[in-house]
KEMINU-468353 format. One record per residue (C-alpha): residue number from 1; residue in one letter; y negated, x, z. Coordinates in nm, 4 decimals. Example, Ala and Ser with C-alpha at 12.3 -4.5 7.8 and 13.67 -1.06 7.14 Angstrom:
<rec><seq>1</seq><type>a</type><c2>0.4500</c2><c1>1.2300</c1><c3>0.7800</c3></rec>
<rec><seq>2</seq><type>s</type><c2>0.1060</c2><c1>1.3670</c1><c3>0.7140</c3></rec>
This chain:
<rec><seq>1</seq><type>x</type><c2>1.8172</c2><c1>-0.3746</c1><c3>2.4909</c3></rec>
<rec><seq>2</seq><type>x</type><c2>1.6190</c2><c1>-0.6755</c1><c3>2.3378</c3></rec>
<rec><seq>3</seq><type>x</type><c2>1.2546</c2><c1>-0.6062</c1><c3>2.3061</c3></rec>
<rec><seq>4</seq><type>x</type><c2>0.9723</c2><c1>-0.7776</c1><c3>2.4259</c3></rec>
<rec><seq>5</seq><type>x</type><c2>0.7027</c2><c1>-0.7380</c1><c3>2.1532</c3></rec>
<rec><seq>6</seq><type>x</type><c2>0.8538</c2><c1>-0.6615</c1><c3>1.8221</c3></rec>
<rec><seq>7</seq><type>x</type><c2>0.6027</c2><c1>-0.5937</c1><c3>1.6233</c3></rec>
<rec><seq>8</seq><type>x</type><c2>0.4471</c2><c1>-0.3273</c1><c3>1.8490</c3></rec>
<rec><seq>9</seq><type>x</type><c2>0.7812</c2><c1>-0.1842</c1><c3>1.9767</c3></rec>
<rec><seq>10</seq><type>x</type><c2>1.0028</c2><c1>-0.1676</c1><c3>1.6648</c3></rec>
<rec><seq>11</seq><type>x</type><c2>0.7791</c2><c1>0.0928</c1><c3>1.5172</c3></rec>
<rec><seq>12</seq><type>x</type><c2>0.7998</c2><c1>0.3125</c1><c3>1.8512</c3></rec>
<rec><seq>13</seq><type>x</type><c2>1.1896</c2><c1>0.3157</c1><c3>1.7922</c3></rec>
<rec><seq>14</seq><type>x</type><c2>1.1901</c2><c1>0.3543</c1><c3>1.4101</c3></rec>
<rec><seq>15</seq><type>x</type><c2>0.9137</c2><c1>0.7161</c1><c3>1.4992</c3></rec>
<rec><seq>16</seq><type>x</type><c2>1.1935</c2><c1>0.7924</c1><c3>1.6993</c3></rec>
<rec><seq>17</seq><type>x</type><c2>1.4636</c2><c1>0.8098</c1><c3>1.4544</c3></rec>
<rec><seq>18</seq><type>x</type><c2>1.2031</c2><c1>0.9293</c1><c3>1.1966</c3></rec>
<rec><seq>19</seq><type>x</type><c2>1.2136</c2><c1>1.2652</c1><c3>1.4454</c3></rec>
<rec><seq>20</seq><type>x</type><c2>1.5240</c2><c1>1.2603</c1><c3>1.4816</c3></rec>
<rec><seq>21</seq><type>x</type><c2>1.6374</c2><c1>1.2703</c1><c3>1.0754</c3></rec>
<rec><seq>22</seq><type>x</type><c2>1.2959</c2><c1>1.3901</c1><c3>0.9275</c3></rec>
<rec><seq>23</seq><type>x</type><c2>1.4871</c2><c1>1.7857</c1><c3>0.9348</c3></rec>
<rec><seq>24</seq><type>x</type><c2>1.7768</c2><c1>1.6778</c1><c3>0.8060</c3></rec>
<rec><seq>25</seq><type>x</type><c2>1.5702</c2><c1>1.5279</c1><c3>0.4792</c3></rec>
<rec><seq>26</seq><type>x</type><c2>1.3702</c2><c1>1.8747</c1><c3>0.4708</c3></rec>
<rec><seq>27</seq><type>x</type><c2>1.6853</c2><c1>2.0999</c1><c3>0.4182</c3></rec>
<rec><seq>28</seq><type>x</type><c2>1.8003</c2><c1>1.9116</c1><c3>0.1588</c3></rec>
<rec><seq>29</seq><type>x</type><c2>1.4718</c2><c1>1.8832</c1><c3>0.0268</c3></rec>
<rec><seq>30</seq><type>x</type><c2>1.4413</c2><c1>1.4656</c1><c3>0.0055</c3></rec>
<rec><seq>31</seq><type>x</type><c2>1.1523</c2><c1>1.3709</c1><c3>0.1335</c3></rec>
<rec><seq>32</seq><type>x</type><c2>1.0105</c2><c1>1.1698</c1><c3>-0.0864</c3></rec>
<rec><seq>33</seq><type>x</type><c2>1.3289</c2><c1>0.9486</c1><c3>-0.0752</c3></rec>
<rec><seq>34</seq><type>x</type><c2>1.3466</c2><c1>1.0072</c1><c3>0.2772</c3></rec>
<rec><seq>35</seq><type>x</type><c2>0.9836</c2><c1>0.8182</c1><c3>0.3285</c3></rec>
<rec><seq>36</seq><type>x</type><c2>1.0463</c2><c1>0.5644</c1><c3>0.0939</c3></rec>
<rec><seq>37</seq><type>x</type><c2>1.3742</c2><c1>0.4903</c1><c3>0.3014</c3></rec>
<rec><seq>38</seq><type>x</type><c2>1.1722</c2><c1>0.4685</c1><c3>0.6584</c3></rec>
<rec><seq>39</seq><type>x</type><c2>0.9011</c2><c1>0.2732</c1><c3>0.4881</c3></rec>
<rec><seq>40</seq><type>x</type><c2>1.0265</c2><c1>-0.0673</c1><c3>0.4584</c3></rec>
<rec><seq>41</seq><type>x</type><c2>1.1336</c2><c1>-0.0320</c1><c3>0.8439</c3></rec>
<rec><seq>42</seq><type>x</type><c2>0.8332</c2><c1>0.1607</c1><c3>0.9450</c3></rec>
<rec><seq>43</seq><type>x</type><c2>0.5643</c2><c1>-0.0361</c1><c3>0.7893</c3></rec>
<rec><seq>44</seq><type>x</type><c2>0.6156</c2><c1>-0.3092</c1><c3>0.5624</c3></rec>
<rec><seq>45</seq><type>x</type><c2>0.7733</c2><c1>-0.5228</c1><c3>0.8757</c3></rec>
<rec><seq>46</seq><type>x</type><c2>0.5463</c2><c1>-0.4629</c1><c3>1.1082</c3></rec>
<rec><seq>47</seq><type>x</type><c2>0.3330</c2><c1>-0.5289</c1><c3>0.8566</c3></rec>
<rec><seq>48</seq><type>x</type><c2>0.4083</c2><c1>-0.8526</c1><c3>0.7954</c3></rec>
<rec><seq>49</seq><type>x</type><c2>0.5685</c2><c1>-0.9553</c1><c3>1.1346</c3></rec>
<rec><seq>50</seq><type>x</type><c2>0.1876</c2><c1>-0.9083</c1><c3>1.2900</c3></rec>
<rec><seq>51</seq><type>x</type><c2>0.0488</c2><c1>-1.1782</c1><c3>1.0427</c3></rec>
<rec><seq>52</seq><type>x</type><c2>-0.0376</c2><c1>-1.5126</c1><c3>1.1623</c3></rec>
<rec><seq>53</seq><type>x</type><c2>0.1241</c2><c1>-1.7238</c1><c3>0.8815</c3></rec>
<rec><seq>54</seq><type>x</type><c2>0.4438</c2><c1>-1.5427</c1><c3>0.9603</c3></rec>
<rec><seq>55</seq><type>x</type><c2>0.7339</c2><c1>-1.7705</c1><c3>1.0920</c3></rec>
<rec><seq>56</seq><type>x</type><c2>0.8474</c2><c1>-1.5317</c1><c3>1.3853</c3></rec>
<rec><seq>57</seq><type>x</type><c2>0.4619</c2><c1>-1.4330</c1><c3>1.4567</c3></rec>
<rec><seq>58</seq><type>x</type><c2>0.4140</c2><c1>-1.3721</c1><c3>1.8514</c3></rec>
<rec><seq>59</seq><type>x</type><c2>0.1185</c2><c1>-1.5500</c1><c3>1.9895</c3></rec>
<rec><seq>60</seq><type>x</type><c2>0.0349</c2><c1>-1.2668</c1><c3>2.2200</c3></rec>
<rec><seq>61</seq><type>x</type><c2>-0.0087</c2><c1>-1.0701</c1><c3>1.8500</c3></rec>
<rec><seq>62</seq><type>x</type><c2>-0.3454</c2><c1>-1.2898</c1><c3>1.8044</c3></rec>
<rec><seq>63</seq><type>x</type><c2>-0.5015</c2><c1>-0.9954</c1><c3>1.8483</c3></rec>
<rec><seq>64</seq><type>x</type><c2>-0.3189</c2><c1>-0.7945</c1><c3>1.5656</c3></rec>
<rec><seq>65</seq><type>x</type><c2>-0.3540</c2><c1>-1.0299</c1><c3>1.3157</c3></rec>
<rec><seq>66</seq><type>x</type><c2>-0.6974</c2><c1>-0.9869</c1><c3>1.3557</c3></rec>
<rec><seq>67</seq><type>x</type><c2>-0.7029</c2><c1>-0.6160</c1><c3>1.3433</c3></rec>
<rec><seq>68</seq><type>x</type><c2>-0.4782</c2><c1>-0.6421</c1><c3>1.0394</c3></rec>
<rec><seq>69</seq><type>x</type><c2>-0.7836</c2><c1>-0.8704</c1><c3>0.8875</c3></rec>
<rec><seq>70</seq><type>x</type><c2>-0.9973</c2><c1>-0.6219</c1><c3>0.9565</c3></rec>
<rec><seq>71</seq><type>x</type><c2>-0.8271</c2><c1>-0.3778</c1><c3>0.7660</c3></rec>
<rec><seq>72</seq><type>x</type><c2>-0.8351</c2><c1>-0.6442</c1><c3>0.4821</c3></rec>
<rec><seq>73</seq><type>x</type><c2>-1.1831</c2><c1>-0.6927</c1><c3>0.4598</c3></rec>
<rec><seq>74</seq><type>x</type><c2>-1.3865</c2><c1>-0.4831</c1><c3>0.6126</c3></rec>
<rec><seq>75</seq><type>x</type><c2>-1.2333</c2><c1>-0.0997</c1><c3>0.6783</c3></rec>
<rec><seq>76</seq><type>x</type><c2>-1.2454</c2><c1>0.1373</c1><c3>0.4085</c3></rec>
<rec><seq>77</seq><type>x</type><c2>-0.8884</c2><c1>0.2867</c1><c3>0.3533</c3></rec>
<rec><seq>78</seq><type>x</type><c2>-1.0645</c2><c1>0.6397</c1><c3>0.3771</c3></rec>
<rec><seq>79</seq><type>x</type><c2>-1.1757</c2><c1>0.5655</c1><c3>0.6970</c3></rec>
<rec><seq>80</seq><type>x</type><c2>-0.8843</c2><c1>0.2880</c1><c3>0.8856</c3></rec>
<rec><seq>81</seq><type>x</type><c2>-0.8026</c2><c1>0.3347</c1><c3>1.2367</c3></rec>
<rec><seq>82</seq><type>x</type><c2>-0.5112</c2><c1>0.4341</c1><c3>1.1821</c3></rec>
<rec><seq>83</seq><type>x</type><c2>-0.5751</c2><c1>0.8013</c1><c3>1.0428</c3></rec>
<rec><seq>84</seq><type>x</type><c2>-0.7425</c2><c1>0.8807</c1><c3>1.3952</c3></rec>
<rec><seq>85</seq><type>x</type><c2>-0.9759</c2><c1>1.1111</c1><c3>1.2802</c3></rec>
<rec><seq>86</seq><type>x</type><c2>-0.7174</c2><c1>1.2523</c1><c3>1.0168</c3></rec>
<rec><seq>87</seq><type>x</type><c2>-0.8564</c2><c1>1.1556</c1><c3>0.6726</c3></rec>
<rec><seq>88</seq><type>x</type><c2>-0.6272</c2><c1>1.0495</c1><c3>0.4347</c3></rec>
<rec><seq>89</seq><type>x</type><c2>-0.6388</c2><c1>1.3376</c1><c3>0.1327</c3></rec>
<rec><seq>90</seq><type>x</type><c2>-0.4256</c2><c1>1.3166</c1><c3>-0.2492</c3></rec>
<rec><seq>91</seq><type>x</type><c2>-0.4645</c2><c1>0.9572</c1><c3>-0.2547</c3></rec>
<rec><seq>92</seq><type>x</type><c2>-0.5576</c2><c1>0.8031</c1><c3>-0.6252</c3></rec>
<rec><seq>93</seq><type>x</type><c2>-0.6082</c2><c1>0.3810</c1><c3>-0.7024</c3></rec>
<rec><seq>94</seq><type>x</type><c2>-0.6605</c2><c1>0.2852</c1><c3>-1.0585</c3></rec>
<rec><seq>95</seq><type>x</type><c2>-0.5716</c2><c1>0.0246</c1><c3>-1.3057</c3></rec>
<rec><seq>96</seq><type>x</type><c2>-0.2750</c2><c1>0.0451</c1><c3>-1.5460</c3></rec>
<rec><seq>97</seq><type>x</type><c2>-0.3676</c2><c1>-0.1370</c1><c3>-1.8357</c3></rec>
<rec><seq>98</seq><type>x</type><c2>-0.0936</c2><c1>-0.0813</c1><c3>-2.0890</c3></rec>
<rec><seq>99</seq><type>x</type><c2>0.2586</c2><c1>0.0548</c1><c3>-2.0832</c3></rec>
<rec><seq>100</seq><type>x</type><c2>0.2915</c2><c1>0.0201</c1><c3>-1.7060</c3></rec>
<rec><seq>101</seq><type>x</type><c2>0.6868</c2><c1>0.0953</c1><c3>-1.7847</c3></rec>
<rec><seq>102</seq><type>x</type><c2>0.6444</c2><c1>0.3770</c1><c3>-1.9559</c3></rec>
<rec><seq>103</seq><type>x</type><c2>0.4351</c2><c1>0.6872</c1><c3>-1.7456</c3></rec>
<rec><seq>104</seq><type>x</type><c2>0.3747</c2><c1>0.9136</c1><c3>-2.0211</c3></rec>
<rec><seq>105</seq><type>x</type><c2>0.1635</c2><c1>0.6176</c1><c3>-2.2144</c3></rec>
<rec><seq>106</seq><type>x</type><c2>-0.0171</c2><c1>0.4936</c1><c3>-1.9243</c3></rec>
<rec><seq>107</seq><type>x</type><c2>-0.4008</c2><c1>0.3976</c1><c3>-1.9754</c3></rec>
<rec><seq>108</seq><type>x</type><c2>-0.6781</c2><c1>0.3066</c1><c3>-1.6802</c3></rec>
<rec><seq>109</seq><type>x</type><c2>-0.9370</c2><c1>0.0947</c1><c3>-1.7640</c3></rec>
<rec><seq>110</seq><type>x</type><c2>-1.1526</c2><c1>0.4273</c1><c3>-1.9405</c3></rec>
<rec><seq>111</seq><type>x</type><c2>-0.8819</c2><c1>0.4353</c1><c3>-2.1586</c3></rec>
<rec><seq>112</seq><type>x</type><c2>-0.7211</c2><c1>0.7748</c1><c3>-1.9780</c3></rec>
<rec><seq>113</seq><type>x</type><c2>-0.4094</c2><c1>0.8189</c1><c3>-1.7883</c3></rec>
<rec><seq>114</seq><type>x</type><c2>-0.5015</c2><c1>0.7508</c1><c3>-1.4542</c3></rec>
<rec><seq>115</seq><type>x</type><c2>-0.3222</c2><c1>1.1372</c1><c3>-1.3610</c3></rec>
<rec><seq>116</seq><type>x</type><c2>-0.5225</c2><c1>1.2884</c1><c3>-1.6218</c3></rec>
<rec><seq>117</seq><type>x</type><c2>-0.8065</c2><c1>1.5185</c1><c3>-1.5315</c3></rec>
<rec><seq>118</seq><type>x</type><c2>-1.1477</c2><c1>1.3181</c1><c3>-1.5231</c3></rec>
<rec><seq>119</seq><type>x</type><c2>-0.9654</c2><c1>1.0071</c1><c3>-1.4899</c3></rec>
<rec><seq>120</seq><type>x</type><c2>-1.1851</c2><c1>0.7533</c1><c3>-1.2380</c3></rec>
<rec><seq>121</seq><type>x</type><c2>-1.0092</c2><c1>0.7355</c1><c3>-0.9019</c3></rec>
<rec><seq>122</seq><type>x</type><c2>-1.1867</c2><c1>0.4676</c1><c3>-0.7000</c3></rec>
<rec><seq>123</seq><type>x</type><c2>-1.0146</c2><c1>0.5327</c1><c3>-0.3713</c3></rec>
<rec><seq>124</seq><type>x</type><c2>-1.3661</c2><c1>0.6152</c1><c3>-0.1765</c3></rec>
<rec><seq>125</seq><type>x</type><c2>-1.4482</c2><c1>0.2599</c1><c3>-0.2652</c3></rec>
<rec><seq>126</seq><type>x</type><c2>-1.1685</c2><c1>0.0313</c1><c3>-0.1576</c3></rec>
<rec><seq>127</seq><type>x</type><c2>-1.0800</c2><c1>-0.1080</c1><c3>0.1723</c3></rec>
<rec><seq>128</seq><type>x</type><c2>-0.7666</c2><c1>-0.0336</c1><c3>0.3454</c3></rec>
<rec><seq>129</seq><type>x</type><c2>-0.6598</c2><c1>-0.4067</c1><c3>0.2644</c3></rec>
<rec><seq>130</seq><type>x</type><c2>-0.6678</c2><c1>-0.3364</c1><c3>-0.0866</c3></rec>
<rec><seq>131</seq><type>x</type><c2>-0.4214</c2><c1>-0.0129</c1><c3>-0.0977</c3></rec>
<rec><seq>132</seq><type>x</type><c2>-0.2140</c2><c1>-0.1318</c1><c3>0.1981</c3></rec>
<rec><seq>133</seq><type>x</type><c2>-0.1596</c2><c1>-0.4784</c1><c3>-0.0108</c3></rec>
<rec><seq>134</seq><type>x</type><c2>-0.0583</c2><c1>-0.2384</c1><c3>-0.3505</c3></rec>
<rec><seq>135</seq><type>x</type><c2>0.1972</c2><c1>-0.0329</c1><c3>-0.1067</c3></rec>
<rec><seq>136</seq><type>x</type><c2>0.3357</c2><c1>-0.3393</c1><c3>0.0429</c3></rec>
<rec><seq>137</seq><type>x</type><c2>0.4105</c2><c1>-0.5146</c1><c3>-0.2870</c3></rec>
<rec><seq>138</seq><type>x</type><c2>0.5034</c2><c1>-0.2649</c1><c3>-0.4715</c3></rec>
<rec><seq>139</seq><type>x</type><c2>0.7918</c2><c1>-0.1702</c1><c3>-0.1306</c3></rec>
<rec><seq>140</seq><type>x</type><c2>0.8460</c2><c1>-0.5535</c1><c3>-0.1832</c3></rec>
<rec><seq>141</seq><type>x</type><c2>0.9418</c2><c1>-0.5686</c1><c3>-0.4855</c3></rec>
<rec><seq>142</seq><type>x</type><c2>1.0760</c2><c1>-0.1650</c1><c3>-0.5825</c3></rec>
<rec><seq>143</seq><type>x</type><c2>0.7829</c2><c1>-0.1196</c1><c3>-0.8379</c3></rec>
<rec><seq>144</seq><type>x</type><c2>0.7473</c2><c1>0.2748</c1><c3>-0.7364</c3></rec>
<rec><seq>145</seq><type>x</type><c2>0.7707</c2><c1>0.5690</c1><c3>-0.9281</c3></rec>
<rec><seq>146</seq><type>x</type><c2>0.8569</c2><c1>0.9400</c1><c3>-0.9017</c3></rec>
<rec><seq>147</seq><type>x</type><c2>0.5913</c2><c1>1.1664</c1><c3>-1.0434</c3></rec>
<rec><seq>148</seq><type>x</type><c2>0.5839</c2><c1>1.5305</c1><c3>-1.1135</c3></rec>
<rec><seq>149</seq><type>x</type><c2>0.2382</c2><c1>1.6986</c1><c3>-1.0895</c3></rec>
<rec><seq>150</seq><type>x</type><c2>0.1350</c2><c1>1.5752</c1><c3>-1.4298</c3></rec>
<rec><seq>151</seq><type>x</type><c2>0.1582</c2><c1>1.1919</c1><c3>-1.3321</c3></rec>
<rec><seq>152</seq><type>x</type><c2>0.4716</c2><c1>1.1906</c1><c3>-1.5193</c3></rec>
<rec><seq>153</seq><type>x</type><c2>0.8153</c2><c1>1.0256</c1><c3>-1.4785</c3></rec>
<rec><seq>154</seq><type>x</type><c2>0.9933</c2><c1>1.3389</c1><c3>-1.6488</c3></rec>
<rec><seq>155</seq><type>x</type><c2>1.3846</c2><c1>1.4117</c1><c3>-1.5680</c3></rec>
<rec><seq>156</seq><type>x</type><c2>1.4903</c2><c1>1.7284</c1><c3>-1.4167</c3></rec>
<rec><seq>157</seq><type>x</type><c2>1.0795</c2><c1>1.7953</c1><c3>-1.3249</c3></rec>
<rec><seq>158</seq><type>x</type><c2>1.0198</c2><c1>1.8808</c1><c3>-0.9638</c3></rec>
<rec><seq>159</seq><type>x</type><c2>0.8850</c2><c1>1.5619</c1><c3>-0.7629</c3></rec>
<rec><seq>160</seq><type>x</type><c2>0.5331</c2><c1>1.5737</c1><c3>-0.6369</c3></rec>
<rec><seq>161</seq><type>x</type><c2>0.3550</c2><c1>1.2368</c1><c3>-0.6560</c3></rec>
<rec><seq>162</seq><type>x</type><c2>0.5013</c2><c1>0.8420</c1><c3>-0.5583</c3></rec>
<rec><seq>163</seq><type>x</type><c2>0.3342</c2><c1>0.5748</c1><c3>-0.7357</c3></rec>
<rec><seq>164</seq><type>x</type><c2>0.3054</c2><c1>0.2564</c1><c3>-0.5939</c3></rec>
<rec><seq>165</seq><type>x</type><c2>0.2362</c2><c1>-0.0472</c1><c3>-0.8514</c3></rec>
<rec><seq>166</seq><type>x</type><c2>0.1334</c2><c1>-0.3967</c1><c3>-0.7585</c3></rec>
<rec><seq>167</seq><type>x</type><c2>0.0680</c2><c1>-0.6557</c1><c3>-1.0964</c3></rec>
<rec><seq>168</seq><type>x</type><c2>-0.2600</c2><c1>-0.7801</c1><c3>-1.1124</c3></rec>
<rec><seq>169</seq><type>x</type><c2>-0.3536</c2><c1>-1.0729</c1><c3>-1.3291</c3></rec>
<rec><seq>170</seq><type>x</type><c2>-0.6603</c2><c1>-1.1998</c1><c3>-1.4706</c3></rec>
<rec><seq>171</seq><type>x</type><c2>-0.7902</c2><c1>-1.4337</c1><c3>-1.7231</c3></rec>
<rec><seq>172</seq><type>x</type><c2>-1.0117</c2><c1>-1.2885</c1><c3>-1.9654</c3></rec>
<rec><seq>173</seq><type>x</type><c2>-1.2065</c2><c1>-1.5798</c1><c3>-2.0056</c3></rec>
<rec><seq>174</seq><type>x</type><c2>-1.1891</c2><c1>-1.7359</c1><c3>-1.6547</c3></rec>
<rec><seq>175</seq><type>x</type><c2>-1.3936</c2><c1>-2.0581</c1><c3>-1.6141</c3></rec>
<rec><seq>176</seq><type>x</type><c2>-1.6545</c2><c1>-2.1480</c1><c3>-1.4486</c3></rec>
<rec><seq>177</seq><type>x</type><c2>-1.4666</c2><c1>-2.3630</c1><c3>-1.1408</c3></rec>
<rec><seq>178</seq><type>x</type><c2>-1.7953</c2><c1>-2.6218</c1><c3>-1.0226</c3></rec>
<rec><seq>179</seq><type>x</type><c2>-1.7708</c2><c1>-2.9714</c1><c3>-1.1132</c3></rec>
<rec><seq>180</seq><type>x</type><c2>-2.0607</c2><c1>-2.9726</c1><c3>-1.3365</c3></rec>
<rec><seq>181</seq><type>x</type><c2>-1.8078</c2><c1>-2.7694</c1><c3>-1.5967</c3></rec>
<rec><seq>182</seq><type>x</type><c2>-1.4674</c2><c1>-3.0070</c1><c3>-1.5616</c3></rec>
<rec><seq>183</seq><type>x</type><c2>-1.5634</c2><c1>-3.1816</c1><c3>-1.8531</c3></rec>
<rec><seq>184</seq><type>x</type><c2>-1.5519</c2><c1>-2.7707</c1><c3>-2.0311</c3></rec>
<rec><seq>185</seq><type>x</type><c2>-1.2609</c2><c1>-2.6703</c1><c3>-1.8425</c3></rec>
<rec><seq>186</seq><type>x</type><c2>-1.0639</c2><c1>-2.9951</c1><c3>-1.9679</c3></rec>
<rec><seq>187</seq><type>x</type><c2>-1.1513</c2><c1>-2.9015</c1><c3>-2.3539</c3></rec>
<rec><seq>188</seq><type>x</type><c2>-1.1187</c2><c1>-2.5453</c1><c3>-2.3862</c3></rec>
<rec><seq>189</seq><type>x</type><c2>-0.8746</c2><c1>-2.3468</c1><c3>-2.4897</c3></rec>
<rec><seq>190</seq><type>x</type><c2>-0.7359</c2><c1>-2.1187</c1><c3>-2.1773</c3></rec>
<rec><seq>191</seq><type>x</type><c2>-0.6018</c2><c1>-1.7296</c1><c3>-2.2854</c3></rec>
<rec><seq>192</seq><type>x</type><c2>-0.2809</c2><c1>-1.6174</c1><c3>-2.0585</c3></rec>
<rec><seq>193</seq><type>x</type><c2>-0.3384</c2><c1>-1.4404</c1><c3>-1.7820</c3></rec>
<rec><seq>194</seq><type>x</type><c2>-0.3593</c2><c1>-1.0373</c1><c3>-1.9126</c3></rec>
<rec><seq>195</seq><type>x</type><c2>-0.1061</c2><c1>-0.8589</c1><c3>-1.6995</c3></rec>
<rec><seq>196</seq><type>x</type><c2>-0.2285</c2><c1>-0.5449</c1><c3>-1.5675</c3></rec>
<rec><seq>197</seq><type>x</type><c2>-0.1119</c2><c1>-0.3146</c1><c3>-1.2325</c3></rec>
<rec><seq>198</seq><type>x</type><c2>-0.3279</c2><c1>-0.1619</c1><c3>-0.9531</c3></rec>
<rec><seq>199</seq><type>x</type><c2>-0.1836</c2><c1>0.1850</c1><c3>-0.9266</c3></rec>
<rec><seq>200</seq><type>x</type><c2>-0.1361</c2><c1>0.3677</c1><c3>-0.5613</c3></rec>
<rec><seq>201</seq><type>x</type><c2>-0.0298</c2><c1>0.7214</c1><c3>-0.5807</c3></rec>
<rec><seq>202</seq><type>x</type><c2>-0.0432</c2><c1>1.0132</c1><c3>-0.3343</c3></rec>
<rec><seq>203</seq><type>x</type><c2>0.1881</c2><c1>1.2858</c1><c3>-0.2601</c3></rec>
<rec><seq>204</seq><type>x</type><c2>0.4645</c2><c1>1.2922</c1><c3>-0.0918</c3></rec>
<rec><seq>205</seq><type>x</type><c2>0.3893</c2><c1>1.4550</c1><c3>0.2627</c3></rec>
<rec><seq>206</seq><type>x</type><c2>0.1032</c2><c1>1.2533</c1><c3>0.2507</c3></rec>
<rec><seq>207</seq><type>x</type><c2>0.2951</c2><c1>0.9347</c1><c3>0.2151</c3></rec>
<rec><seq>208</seq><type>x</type><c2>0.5176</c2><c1>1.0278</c1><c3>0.5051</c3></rec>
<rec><seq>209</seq><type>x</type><c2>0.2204</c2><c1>1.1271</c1><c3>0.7169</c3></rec>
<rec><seq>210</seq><type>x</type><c2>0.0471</c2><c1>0.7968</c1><c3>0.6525</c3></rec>
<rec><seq>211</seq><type>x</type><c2>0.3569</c2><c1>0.6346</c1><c3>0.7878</c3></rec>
<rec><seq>212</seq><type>x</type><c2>0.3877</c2><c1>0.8128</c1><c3>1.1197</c3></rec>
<rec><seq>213</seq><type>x</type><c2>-0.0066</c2><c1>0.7487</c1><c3>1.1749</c3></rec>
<rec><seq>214</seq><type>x</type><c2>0.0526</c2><c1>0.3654</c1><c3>1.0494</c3></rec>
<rec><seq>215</seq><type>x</type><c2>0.3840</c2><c1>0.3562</c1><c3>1.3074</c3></rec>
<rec><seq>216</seq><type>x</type><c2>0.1353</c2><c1>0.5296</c1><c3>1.5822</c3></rec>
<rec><seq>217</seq><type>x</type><c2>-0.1637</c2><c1>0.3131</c1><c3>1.5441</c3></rec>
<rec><seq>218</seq><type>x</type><c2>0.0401</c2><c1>-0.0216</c1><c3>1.5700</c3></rec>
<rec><seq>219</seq><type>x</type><c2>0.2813</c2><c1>0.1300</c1><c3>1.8739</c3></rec>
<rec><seq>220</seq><type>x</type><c2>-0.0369</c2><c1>0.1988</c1><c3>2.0550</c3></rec>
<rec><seq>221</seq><type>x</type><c2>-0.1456</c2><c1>-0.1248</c1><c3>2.0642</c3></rec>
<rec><seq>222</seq><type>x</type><c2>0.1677</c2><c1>-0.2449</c1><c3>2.3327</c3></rec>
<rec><seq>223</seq><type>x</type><c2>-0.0568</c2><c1>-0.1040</c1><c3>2.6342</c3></rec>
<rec><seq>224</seq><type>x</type><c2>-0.3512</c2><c1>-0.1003</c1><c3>2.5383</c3></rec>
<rec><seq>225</seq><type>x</type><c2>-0.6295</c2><c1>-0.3627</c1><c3>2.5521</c3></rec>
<rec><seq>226</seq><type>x</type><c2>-0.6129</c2><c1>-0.4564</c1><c3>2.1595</c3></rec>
<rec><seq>227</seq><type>x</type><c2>-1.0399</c2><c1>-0.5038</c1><c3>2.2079</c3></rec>
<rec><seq>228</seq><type>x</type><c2>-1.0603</c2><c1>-0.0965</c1><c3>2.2620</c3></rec>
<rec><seq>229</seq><type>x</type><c2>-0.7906</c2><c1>0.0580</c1><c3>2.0336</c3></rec>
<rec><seq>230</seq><type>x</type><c2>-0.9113</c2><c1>-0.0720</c1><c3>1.7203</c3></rec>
């Protein structure tokens, strides 16, 4: 049966078969692959289906665009609707700044491996914009990770962590952009871009819980007056 809201009722159906398989994946002890599998289905579609820009966007999905924009801007991941009174818990963003191919030589911007103990995790600080966007890319574009409880991408090690990556550039010495400097930015010299990678990692139950409350929270949203379920 065709659907009448996509966006809102496409993650209903995928929960469904997420209930249905989820103890299958247990037994054989896949999980991890298991949520990266339902993840591109569960939320990177909706994710980008509810967008406004999007070239199949639904007019009567106004409303989640702007909830979505919310998220962006103003919602603290720690705290999005979408944990409904859950927190979020094993959650880590940092900054790769070298060897982002190679886990074991990893470095944040301290100048520790962003697994290490007393490494700076700044996920209290960030919006849910900012580590939704890093889990979206890096499900774009297959830049994740398996971990073992060291923050390590060792063979034969059990799996504990997934680590999402998402390249971040920036120009060390960025110019100033008002027209008072053109004459400056025409003469000088511009450095390439220095290629760093915003790092996402959390565990992976947490990972698959996050996607049943993400899956939940946007489902909700097909009966409900979008003004009151944000």
């Amino acid at each position: 049966m065709i659907i009448e809201r996509f966006v809102v009722e496409y993650p209903k159906r995928c929960l469904t078969l997420l209930e249905l398989l989820e103890p299958m994946a247990r037994e054989k002890e896949l999980v991890g692959s298991f949520s990266l599998l339902v993840a591109s289905s569960i939320f990177l579609i909706p994710y980008e289906r509810m967008r406004s820009r999007h070239p199949l966007h639904n007019p009567r999905d106004a409303e989640l665009d702007g909830e979505l924009r919310f998220l962006d801007k103003k919602e603290r991941f720690l705290t999005a609707g979408f944990w409904r009174d859950e927190p979020p818990k094993d959650w880590r963003f940092s900054r790769i700044m070298k060897h982002h191919n190679d886990t074991d030589r990893w470095v944040d911007p301290q100048g520790k491996h962003p697994m290490s103990d007393g490494a700076q995790n700044t996920i209290n600080t960030r919006k849910a914009g900012e580590v939704l966007r890093v889990v979206r890319n890096a499900l774009a574009h297959g830049n994740i990770v398996y971990l073992n409880a060291e923050g390590r991408e060792t063979r034969n090690t059990e799996l504990r962590y997934l680590g999402f990556l998402s390249r971040y550039e920036e120009r060390p010495n960025d110019l100033c952009l008002a027209p008072c400097c053109e004459e400056i930015r025409k003469t000088a010299e511009v450095q390439p871009a220095e290629e760093t990678y915003r790092l996402v990692v959390t565990t992976e139950e947490e990972f698959l819980r996050f996607l049943k409350k993400w899956a939940a929270w946007v489902a909700r949203f097909r009966d409900e007056d979008l003004s009151q379920a944000a």
